[in-house]
N, C-alpha and C positions, 0 to 999 in steps of 0.2 A: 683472389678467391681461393680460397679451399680446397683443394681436388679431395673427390669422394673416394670411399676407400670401404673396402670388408675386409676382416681380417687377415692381419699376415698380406693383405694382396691391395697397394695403390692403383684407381687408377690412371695416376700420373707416368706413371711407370708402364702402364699396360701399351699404349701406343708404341715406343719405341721397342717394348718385349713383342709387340705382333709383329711388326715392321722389317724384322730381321729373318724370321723365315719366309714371308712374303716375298721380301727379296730375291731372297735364294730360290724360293721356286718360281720368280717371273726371269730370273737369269738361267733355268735350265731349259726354258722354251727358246723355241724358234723362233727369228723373226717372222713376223707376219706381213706376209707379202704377196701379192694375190699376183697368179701365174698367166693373168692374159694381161698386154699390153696398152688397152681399151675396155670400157664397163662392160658387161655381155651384154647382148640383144636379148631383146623379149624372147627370143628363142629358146637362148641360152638358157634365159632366167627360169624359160619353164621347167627347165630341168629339175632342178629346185624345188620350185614353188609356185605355185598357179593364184589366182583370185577367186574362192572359193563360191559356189555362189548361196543361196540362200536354203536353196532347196536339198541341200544333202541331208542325208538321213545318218543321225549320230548313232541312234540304237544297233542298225546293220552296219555302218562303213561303209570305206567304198566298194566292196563287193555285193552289197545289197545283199539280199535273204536269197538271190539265186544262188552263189558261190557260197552258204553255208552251209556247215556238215548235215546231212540228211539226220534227223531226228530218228532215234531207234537202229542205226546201221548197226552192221556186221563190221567191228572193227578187230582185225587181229596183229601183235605187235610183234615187227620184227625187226627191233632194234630195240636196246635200251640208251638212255643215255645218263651217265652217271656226273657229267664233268659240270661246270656251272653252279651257280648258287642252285636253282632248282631243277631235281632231277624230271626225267619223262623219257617218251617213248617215241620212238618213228613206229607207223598206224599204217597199215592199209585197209581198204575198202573197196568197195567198186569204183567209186571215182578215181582211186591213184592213192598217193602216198600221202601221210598228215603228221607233219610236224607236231606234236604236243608234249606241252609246259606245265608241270605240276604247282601248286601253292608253294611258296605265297606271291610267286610274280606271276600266274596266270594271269587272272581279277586285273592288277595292276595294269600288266603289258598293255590288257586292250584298252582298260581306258585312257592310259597315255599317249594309243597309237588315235586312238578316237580324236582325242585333242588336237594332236599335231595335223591329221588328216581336216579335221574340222574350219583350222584356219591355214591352207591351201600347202600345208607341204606331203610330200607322194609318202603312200603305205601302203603296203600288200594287205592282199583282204586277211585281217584274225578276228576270230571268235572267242567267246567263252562258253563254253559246253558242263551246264551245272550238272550231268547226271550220263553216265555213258558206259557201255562195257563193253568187254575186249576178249578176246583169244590169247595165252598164252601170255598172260600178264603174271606180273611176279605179286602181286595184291590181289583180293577176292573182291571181285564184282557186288558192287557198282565200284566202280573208279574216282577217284577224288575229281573232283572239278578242274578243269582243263580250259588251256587256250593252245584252239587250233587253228593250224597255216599250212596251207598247203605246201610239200617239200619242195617245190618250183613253181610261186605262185607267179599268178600273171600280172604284169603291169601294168596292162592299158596301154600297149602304143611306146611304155619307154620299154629300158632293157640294161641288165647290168652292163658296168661295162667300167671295169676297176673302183680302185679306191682313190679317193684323194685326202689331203689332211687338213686338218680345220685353219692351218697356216698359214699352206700354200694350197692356195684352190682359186680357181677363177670370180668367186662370189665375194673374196674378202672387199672389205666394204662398204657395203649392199646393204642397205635396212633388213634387206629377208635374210640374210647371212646370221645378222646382231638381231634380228626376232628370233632365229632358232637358238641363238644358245643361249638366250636370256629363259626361253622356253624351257630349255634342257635345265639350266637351272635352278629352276624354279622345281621344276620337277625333279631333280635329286633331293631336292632340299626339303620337298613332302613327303607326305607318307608313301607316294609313288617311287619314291626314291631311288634306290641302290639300280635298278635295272637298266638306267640308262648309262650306265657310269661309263660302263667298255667304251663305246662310240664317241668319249670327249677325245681323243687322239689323234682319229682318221672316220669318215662317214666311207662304211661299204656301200656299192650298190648305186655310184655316183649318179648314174642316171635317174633313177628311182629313186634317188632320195630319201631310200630305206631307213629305218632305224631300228632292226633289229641284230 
């Protein structure tokens, strides 16, 4: 049979021309080797990843509409942050300090963080805030649309508590291990994309099971 072809380019050829960087980048990783001796216990696992149950509310997250920014506050900024794909600001208020993410990973971040929270793995409460003004902003009010996280938000019970790498970690194994990164994949690969890239390396926040 015929192998198809476009021009200048077979793809009989294409297989063994993919095959050789493949290679080379599954030989610069680690072996994957999961760091506990025994499977975890439901304990462990809830570190992780819980069974989510029906009743969560994907619009709020897990921090529900209690733990959202007060609509109309007083926010004044005193921090900028310049580093990252997109830029923002550390925020204070009366509640305390707010992380916030400007376009175009605002929109995204939460609804990826929605997702991941939706089918049972842990995330800090974030928001998206379509409409907000500030003190001492370097932009004139109104502010572009925002996603907000508190600068030490709460975890419900867990708590950081280092990092581990997606290599060596107690979970490798685990269907919930190979649900997150088929997850994470999936979500590079859409339009949610580029924002979770950082975190294929090492998950911060082991407890928590954070993903930002």
């Amino acid at each position: 049979m015929t192998g198809a072809s476009v021009p200048g380019f077979s793809l009989r050829l294409a297989v063994p021309v993919l095959l050789v960087p493949l290679a080379a980048l599954a030989a610069c990783h680690p072996v994957i080797k999961s760091t506990s001796p025994t499977p975890p216990t439901a304990a462990q696992m809830a570190e992780l990843w819980v069974q989510p149950d029906r009743a969560r509310d994907l619009y709020w997250g897990v921090g529900g509409q209690r733990l959202a920014p007060t609509a109309g506050a007083k926010y004044t900024v005193i921090e900028i942050k310049r580093s990252g794909f997109s830029q923002g600001y550390t925020v204070s208020d009366k509640r305390g300090h707010w992380s916030v993410k400007f376009p175009p990973e605002a929109a995204t971040e939460v609804v990826a963080s929605r997702i991941h929270w939706g089918i049972g793995y842990h995330q800090p409460p974030v928001y998206f805030v379509a409409e907000w003004t500030a003190e001492k902003a370097i932009t004139p009010n109104p502010q572009l649309p925002a996603r907000f996280r508190e600068a030490k938000p709460d975890f419900h019970g867990l708590k950081a508590d280092g990092t581990w790498s997606y290599y060596h970690n107690p979970f490798v194994g685990t269907p919930q291990l190979q649900g997150l990164l088929i997850l994470l994949a999936a979500v590079i690969v859409s339009p949610l994309g580029y924002l979770l890239i950082g975190p294929l390396g090492s998950l911060t926040d082991k407890a928590a099971g954070s993903l930002f």
